[in-house]
C-alpha positions, 0 to 999 in steps of 0.5 A: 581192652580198647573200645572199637572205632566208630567205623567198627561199631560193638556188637551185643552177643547173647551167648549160651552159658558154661562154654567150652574154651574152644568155643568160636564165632566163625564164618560158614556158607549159608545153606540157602544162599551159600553167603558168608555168615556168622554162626556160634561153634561149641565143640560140647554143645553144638552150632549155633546161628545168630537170630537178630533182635532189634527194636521197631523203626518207629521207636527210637532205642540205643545202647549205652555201654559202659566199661563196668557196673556202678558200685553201691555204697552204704548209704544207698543201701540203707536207703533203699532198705536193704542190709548194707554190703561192704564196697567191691573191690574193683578188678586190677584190670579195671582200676584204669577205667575206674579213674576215667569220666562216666562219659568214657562209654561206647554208644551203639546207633541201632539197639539190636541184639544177637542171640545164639540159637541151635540150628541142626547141623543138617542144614549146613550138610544140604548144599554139598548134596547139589551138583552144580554140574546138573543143577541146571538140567531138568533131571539132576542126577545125584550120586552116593558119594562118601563123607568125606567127599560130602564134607570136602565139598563143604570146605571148599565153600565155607571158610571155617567148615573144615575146623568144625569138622575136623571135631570127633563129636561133630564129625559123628554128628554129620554122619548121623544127619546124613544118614536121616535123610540119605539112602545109603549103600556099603562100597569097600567098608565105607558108607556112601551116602545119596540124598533122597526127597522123601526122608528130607522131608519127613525129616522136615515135617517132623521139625514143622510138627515140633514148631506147632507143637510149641506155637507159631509167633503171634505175628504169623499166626495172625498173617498166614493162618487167621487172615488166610482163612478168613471168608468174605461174606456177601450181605444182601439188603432188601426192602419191604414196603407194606401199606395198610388199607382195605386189602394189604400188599407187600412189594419187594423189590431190591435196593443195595448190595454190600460187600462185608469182606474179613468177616468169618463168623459174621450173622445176618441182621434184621431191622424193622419200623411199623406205623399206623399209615405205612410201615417200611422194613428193611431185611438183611440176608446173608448168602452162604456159600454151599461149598464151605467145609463144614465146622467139624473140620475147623481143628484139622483145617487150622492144623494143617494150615499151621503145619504147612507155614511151619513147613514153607518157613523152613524150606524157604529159609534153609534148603538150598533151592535145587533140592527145595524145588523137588520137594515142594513139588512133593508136598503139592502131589499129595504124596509126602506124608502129610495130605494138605489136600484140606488146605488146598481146596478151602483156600481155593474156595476163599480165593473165589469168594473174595474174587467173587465179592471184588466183582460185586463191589465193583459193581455197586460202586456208583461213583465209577458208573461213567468209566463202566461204560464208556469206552477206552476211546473217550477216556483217552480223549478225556485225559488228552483234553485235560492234558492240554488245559493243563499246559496252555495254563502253565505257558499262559502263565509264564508268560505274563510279564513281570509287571503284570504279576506284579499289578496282580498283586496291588489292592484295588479294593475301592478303586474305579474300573477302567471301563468306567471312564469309557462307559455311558456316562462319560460320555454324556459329560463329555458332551 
């Protein structure tokens, strides 16, 4: 087998083991966005969706491939200490590639991978469940229909759909993840199925559940749930001053604000210095917020917050938008099955805060005092003075001849200055 053109460059495929004969990689609508994709089919284990692994850009990483394995001779056995095995006997359709150069290989620009993961058939059946007819009206009607509406539908957008369907494991497969989420109803000895919001996303919630229970990736863990929840802490310095003579006081008076922001479990600090004379301490106060959810309810607060990512990755990724509007709109109400009012209401507090903190450091900044009082007229003005200068340099510029550009650049480090043979004293040696 020929490697492919340059225009056709290999793809590395990490498919599951022990596959069936009538395994294929075929080309299914996605439920998202309804575009062409690829997807591993197992008639025995089921459908598989390619994930795409591949290195960072900032690290320079390719594939080499190559028609086969190098073989091991005796002598490199014995010298990496291992009992010696006999020399294998190439394969007869891989006697011609045994004669050819080393070089005769295949290099692949970008060194990414594509594993085959499980994805639940369910997703796939979501798209036939939107009207498009209704889709746009404010309230979308949906009818029961049968399976095989359901599954016709499908075909219709999805070049390989009906080869899948048309397996008897797959086929009860489909049924059975319809009747998760659908209401149905029996008319003339056949099922009629209707999606219905609520047990969609109890099915969803429950897949969200299984994803926390397993752990999130590192990198969404520190994205949406470490720095989602981290609390601005505002730190307020002060300084005392106190002078020791016959009767001591001490005046307080306030000389800087600071913002430390990203900071969840920061501690006030104090420092102080004291002499004989005159001792100057400097206090640092922090200010808590009063409507901070206490410290008990941390375990519950990063749980839900955990559930409700899990929860958005999945909508967002494989619900089609007309059915994924009414759910969010479900999972906002406060009446799906989990209650993220928790979440909503920590966040919200956060949000204020760092509004809060970004208004004070605003104001602290001292090197834009001027643009906090002046006003838009002046900046304009400003800007429209400065504008100018900018363009009567450039045309005085082009317009110096070429000869002046050219004494610019002469060395006059030693000569006379032309106003010195106009000056007082060549006119008293002219006279």
């Amino acid at each position: 087998m020929d490697f492919p053109q340059a225009d056709c460059p290999p793809k590395i495929l990490v498919l599951p083991e022990h596959a069936s004969p009538e395994a294929r990689v075929c080309t299914l609508a996605h439920p998202r966005t309804l575009t062409p994709s690829r997807y591993y089919f197992d008639p025995d284990k089921g459908l598989y969706e390619f994930t795409r692994v591949t290195a960072p850009k900032s690290a320079c990483r390719s594939w080499l491939i190559g028609r086969q394995t190098r073989l091991i001779s005796h002598n490199e056995d014995a010298s990496s200490g291992k009992a010696p095995r006999t020399m294998e006997k190439p394969k007869p359709e891989l006697a011609e590639a045994n004669d050819r150069p080393i070089s005769d290989g295949y290099t692949v620009k970008n060194a990414e991978m594509l594993i085959a993961t499980p994805i639940d058939q369910l997703f796939l059946l979501l798209p036939s469940f939107v009207d498009e007819s209704s889709a746009k009206s404010s309230t979308p009607k949906r009818l029961f229909l049968s399976a095989d509406d359901l599954l016709e539908k499908l075909s219709e957008k999805s070049k390989h759909f009906g080869h899948i369907s048309g397996h008897e494991q797959t086929r009860l497969v489909m049924e059975q993840r319809m009747g998760a989420v659908c209401d149905t109803v029996d008319a003339g000895g056949e099922k009629m199925y209707r999606l219905s919001d609520e047990k969609l996303l109890r099915e969803l919630v429950r897949k969200a559940k299984t994803i926390i229970a397993k752990g999130l990736p590192a990198s969404m863990e520190e994205r949406f749930i470490r720095k989602a929840l981290e609390t601005p802490v505002m730190v307020v310095e002060h300084s005392e001053t106190s002078v020791s003579d016959a009767t001591t006081s001490q005046i307080e008076t306030p000389t800087s604000e600071s913002i430390v922001s990203d900071a969840v479990d920061s501690q006030a600090s104090t420092a102080s210095a004291e002499s004989t004379g005159s001792a100057l301490s400097t206090t640092t106060e922090m200010t808590t917020p009063e409507d901070i959810t206490p410290a008990t309810n941390e375990s519950e607060l990063y749980h839900l917050l955990r559930l409700r990512t899990a929860l958005s990755y999945i909508i967002s990724s494989y619900v089609p938008p007309a059915i994924a509007e009414p759910l969010n709109t479900l999972i906002s109400s406060g009446k799906s099955q989990v209650d993220f009012k928790l979440v909503d209401e920590r966040l919200a507090n956060i949000a204020k805060m760092r509004a809060e903190a970004l208004a004070s450091r605003s104001l602290g900044d001292y090197s834009r005092k001027r643009s906090m009082y002046e006003d838009d007229d002046a900046a304009e003005t400003r800007a429209e003075k400065k504008r100018k200068k900018e363009e009567e340099e450039k045309k005085r510029k082009a317009s110096e001849s070429r000869g002046i550009k050219d004494l610019k650049k002469v060395d006059t480090k030693g000569m006379k200055k032309m106003s010195d043979f106009f000056g007082k004293a060549a006119a008293a040696k002219k006279k």
